[in-house]
OpenMM code with the backbone's topology and positions (N, CA, C; nanometers):
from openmm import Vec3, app, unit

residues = "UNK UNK UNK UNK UNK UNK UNK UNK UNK UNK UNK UNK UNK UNK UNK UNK UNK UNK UNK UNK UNK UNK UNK UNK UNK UNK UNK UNK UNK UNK UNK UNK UNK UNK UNK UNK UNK UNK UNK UNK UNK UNK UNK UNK UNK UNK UNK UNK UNK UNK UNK UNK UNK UNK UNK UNK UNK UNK UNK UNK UNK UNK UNK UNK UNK UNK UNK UNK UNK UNK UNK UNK UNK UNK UNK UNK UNK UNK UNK UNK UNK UNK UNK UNK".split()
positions = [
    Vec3(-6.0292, -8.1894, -10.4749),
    Vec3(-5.9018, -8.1411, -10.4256),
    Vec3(-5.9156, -7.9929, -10.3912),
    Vec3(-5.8279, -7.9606, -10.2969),
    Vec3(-5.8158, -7.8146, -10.2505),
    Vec3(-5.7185, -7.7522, -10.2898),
    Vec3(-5.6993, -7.6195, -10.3442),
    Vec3(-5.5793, -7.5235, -10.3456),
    Vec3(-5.5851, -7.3850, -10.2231),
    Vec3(-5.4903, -7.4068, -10.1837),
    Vec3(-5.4709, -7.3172, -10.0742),
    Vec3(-5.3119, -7.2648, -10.0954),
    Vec3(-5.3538, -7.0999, -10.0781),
    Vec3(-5.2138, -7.0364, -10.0876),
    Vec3(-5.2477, -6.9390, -9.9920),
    Vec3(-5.0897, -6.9820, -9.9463),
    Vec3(-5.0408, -6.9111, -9.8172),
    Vec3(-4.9629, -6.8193, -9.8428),
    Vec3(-4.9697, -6.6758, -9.7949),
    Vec3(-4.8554, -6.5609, -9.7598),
    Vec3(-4.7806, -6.5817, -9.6869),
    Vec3(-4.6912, -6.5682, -9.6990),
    Vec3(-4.5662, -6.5741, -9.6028),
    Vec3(-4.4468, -6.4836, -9.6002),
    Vec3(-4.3801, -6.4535, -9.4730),
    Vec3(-4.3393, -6.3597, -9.4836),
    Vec3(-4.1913, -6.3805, -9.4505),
    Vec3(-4.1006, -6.3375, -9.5037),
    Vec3(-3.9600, -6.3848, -9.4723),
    Vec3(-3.9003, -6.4591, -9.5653),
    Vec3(-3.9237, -6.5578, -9.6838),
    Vec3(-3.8641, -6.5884, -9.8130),
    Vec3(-3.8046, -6.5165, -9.8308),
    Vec3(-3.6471, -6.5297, -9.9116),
    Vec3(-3.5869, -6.4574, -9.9594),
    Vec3(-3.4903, -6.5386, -10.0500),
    Vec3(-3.5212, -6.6189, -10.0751),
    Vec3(-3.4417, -6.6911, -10.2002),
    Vec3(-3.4844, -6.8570, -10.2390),
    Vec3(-3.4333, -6.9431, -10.3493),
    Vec3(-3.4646, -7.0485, -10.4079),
    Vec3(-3.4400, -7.1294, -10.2451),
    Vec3(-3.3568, -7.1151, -10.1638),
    Vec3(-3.3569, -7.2053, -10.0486),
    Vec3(-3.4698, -7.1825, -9.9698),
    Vec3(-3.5098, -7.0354, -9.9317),
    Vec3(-3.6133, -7.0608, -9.8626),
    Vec3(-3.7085, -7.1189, -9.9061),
    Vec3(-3.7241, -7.1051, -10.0337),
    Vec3(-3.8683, -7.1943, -10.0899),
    Vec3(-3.8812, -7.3305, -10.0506),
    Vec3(-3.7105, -7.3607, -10.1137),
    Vec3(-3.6958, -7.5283, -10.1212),
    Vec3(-3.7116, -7.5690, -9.9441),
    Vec3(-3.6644, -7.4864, -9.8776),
    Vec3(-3.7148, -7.5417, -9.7088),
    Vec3(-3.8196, -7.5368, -9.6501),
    Vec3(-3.9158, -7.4177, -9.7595),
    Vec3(-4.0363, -7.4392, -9.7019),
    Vec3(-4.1412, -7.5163, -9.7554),
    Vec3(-4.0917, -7.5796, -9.9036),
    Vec3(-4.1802, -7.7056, -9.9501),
    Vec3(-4.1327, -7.8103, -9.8434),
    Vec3(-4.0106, -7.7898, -9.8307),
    Vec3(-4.0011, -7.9519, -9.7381),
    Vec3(-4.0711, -7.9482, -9.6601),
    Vec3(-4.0935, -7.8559, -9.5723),
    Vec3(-4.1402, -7.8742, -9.4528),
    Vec3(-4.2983, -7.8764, -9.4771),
    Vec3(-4.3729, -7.7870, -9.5825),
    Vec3(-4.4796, -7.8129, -9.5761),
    Vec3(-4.5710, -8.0141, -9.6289),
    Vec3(-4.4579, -8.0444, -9.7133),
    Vec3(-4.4386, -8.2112, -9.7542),
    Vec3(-4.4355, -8.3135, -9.6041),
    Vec3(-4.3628, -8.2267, -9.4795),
    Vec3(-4.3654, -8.2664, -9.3650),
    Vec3(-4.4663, -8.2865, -9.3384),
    Vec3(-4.5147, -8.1816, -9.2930),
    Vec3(-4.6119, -8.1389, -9.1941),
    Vec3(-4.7627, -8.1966, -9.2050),
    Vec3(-4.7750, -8.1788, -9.3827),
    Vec3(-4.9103, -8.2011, -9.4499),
    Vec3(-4.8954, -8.3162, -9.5310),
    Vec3(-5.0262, -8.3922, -9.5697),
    Vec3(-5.0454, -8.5168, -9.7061),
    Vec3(-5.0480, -8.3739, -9.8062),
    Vec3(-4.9777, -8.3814, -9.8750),
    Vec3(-5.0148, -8.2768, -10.0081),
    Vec3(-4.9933, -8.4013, -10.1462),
    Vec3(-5.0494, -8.3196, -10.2698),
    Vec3(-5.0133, -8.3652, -10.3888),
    Vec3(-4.9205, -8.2874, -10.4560),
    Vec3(-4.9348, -8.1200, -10.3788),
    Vec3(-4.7791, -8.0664, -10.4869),
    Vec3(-4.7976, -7.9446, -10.3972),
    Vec3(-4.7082, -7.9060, -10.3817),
    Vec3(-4.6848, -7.7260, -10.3314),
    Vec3(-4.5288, -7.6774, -10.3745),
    Vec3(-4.5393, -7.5624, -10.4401),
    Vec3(-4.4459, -7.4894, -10.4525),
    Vec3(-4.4563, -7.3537, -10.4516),
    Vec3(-4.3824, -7.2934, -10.3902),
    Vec3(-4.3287, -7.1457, -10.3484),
    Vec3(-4.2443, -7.0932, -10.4114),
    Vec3(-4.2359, -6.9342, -10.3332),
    Vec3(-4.2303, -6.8224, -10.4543),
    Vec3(-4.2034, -6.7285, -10.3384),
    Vec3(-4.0584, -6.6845, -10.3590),
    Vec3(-4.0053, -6.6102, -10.2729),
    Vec3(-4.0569, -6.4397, -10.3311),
    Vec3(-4.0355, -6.4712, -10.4444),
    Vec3(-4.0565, -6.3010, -10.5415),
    Vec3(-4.2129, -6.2903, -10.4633),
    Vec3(-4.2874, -6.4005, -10.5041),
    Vec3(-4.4387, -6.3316, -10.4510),
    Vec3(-4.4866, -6.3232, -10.3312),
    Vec3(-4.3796, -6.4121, -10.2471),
    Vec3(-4.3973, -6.4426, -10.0508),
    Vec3(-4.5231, -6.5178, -10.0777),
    Vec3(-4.5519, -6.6025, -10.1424),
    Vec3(-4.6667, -6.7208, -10.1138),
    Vec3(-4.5698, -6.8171, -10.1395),
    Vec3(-4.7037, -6.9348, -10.0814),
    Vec3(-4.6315, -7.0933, -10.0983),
    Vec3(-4.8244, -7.1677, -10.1565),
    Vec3(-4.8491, -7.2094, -10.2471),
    Vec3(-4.9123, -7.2933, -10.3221),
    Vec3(-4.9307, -7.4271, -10.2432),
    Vec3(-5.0627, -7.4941, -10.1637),
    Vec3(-5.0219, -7.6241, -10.1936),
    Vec3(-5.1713, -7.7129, -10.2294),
    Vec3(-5.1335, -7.7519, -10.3140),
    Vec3(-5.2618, -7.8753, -10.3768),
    Vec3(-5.2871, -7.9629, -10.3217),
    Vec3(-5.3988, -8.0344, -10.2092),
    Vec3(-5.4052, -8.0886, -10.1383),
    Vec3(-5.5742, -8.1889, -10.1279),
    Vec3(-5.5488, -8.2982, -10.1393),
    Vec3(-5.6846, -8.3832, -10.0854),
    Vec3(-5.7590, -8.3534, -10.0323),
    Vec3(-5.7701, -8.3051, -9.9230),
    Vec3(-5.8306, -8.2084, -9.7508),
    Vec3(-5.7917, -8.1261, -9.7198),
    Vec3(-5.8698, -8.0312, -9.6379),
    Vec3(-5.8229, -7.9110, -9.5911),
    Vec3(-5.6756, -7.9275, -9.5022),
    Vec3(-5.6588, -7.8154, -9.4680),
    Vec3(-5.4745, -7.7939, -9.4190),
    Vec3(-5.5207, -7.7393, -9.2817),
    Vec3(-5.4676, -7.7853, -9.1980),
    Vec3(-5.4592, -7.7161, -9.0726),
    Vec3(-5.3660, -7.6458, -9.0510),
    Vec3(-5.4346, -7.5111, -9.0815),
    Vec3(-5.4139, -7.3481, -9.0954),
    Vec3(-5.2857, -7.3787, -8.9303),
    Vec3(-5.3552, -7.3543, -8.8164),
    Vec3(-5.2949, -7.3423, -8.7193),
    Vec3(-5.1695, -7.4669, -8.6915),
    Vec3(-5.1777, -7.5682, -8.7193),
    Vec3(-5.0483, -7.6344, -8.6968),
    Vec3(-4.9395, -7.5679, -8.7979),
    Vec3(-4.9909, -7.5764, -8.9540),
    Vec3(-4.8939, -7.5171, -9.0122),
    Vec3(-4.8156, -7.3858, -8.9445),
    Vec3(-4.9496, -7.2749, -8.9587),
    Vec3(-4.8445, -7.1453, -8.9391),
    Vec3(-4.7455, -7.1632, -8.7779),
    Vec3(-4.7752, -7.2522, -8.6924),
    Vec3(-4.7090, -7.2910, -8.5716),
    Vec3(-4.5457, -7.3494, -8.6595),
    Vec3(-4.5687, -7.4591, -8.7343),
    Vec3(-4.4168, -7.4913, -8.8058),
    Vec3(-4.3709, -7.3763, -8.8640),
    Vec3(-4.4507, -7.3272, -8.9690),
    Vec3(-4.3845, -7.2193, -9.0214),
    Vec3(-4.2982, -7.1129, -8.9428),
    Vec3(-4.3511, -7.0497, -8.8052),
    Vec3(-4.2912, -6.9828, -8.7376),
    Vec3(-4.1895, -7.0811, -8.6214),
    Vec3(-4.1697, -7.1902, -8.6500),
    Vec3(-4.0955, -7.2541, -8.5840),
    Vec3(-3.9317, -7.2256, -8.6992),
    Vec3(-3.9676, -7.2442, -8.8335),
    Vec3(-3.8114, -7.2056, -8.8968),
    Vec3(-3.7728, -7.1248, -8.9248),
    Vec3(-3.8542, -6.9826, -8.8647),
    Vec3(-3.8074, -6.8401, -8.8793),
    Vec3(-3.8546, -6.7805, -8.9920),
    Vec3(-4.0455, -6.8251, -8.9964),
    Vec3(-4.1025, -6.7484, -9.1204),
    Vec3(-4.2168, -6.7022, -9.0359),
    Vec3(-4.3047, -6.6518, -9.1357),
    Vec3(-4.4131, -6.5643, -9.0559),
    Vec3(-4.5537, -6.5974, -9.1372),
    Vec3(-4.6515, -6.6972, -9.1305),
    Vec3(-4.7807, -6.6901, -9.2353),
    Vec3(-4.8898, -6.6095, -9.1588),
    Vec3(-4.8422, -6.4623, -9.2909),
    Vec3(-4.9627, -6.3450, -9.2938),
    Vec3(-5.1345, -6.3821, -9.3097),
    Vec3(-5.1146, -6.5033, -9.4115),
    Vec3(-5.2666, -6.5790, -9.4573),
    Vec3(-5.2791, -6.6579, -9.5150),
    Vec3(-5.4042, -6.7100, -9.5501),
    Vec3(-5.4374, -6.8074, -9.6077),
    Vec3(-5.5427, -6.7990, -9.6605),
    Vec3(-5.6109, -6.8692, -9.7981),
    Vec3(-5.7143, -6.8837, -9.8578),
    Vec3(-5.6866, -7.0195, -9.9328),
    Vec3(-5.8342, -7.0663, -9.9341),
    Vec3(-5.8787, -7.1943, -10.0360),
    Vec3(-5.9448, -7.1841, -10.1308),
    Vec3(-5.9573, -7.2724, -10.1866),
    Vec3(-6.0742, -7.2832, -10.2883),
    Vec3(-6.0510, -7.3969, -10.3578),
    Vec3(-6.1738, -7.4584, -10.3972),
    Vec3(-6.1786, -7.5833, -10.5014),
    Vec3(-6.0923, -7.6100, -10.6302),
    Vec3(-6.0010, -7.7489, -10.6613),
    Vec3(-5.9374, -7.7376, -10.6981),
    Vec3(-5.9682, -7.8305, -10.7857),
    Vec3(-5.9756, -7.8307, -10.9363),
    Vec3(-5.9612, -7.9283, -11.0557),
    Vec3(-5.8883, -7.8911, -11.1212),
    Vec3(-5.8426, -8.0248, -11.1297),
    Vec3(-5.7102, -8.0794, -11.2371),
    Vec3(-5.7739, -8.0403, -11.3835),
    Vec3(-5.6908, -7.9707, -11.5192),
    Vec3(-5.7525, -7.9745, -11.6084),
    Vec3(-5.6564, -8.0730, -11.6896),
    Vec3(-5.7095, -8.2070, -11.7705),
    Vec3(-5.6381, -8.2739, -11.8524),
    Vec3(-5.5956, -8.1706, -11.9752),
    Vec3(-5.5554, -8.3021, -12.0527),
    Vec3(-5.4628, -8.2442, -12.1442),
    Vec3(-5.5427, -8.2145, -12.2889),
    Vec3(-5.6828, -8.2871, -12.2952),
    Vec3(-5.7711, -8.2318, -12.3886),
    Vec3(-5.8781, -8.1200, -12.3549),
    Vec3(-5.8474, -8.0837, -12.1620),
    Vec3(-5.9217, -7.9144, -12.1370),
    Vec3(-5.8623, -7.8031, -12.2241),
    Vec3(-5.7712, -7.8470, -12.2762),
    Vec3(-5.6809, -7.7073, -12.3216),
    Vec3(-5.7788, -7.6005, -12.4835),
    Vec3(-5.7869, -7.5310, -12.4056),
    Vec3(-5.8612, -7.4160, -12.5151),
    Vec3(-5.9899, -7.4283, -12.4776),
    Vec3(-6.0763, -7.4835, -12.3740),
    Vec3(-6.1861, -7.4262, -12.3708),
    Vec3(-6.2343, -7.3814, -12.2837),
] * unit.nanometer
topology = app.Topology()
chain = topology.addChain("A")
for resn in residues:
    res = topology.addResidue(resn, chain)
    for name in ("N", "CA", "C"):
        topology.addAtom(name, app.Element.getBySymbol(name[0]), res)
């Protein structure tokens, strides 16, 4: 799995988040993404890579702005990883 978090620019409250998970739930197969207006990222946990350019095209379609993006490899830690 992949984690990729996106900057974004223009959040400004629990709605923008909640409109911009929807739309990223749209756009993309994800397993979870949630956003964060305080930090202007959006999180999303995903099977395959994200197409960077369709997204930031939606994104600036609902009046946001994605500054960037980064990935990196993503494992799940169960519930007996804890403490080591």
């Amino acid at each position: 799995m992949i984690k990729t978090t996106l900057k974004i620019d223009g959040m400004a409250c629990s709605m923008c988040e909640a409109h911009m998970n929807d739309l990223i739930r749209k756009v993309a197969k994800v397993k979870k993404v949630a956003s964060s207006a305080k930090a202007g990222e959006t999180v999303v946990i995903s099977e395959e890579e994200l197409d960077i350019p369709l997204l930031g095209k939606e994104i600036e379609g609902i009046g946001y702005r994605l500054l960037s993006d980064s990935s990196e490899p993503y494992e799940k830690k169960g519930l007996f990883h804890f403490g080591k």
